[in-house]
C-alpha positions, 0 to 999 in steps of 0.5 A: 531487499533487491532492487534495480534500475530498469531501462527509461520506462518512456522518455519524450521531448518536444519543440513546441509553438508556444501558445500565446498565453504561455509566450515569452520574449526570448533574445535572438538566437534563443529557442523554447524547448518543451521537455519531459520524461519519466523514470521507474524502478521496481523495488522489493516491498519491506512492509508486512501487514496481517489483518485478523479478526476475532468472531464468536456467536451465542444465545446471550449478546453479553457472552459473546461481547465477553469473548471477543474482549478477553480474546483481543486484550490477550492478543494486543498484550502479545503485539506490544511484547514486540517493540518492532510490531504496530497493532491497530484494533479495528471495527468492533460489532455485534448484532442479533441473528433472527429465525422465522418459525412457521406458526399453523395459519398464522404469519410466520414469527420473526424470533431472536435466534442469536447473537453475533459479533467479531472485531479486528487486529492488524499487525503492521512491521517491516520485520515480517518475521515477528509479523509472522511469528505473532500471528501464528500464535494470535490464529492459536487464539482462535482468531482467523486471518483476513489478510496478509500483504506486503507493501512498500513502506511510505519511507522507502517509497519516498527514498526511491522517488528522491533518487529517481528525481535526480535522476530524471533532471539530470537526463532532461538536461543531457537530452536538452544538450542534444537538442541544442547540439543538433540547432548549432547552439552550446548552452541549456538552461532549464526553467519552470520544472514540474515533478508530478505529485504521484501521491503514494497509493500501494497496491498490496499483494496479498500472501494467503496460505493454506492455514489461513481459514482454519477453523476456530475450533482447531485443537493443533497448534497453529504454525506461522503463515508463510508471505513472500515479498514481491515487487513494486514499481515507483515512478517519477515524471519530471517536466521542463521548459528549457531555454536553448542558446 
């Protein structure tokens, strides 16, 4: 995995009047400075997720529940054989598929033409090679891909953000010594720190490859799908209120 440090995506600092619910009594020759900045980092993304589904169709509503129960008890059975891998099974339906066939001077009857029914898998690691691997053979089984992206995993998510908290504190306390520097003072303190929540909410991107809407009936052998990691960008925003002197 590849990752680096860019450049202060936006930094700001500001001496504020303070408004006076926020007033507070300073010593003389101590002056209130509001301060914020934000840094980011782009970083490869290390967690691989397929979702897959399962689906069949016919005459008998029982026929169709058989399938997809035998097709995905097969396919979990297959996951677990891989300690790196998680599995989750997903919506589980079936419905009827109605026809209307026309009746010589008479309201066209509604009549039972089917049944339809599908359930999903997803497969979830940061070792994306069992990932793909498991699901070429699962697409072998008959089962067809939703979808295929990669994310930042919340763990490594949260290590990046820890790192650009330190970070970020320590630029607010150097740009507040610049200000104090240039008001003829020599001491900072900084109070009332604020980290913003930035709550963790990846954005996938999906890795879709030509095999992926292969037809059920497909007699070859089902080679691995293909995924690429991109990048995602992790943000951090620290807020002060410094006190100069």
């Amino acid at each position: 995995m590849k990752h680096f440090l860019l450049a202060t995506a936006f930094t700001a600092f500001l001496i504020s009047p303070l408004s006076a619910q926020d007033a507070i009594q300073l010593p003389d020759g101590q002056t209130a400075l509001n301060i914020s900045a934000t840094e980011q980092v782009e970083v490869g993304q290390d967690l691989l997720i397929a979702s897959m589904r399962i689906q069949d169709e016919n005459k008998d509503a029982k026929s169709v529940q058989k399938t997809i129960n035998e097709a995905m008890a097969k396919a979990v059975a297959l996951v677990k054989k891989y300690p790196s891998l998680k599995v989750e099974t997903g919506q589980y339906y079936v419905s009827p598929d109605y026809r209307y066939i026309d009746i010589p001077n008479e309201t066209n009857k509604r009549v039972l033409d089917k049944w339809r029914g599908s359930q999903t898998l997803t497969i979830t690691s940061e070792k994306s090679e069992d990932v793909l691997n498991v699901t070429g053979e699962i697409q072998d089984m008959g089962f067809m891909m939703n979808g295929l992206n990669y994310q930042l995993s919340p763990k490594k998510h949260e290590e990046i953000r820890d790192g650009l908290m330190e970070v970020t504190v320590k630029k607010l306390k150097d740009r507040a010594m610049r200000v104090a520097k240039a008001l003829g003072k020599t001491d900072v303190d900084l109070v009332e720190i604020n980290i913003d929540a930035n709550n963790y909410n990846p954005r996938p991107v999906y890795a879709r490859t030509a095999k992926m809407e292969m037809s059920m009936m497909a007699s070859d052998s089902m080679p691995a799908p293909t995924a690429e990691a991109g990048e995602s960008t992790v943000s951090m925003t620290v807020s002060a209120r410094a006190i100069i002197k």
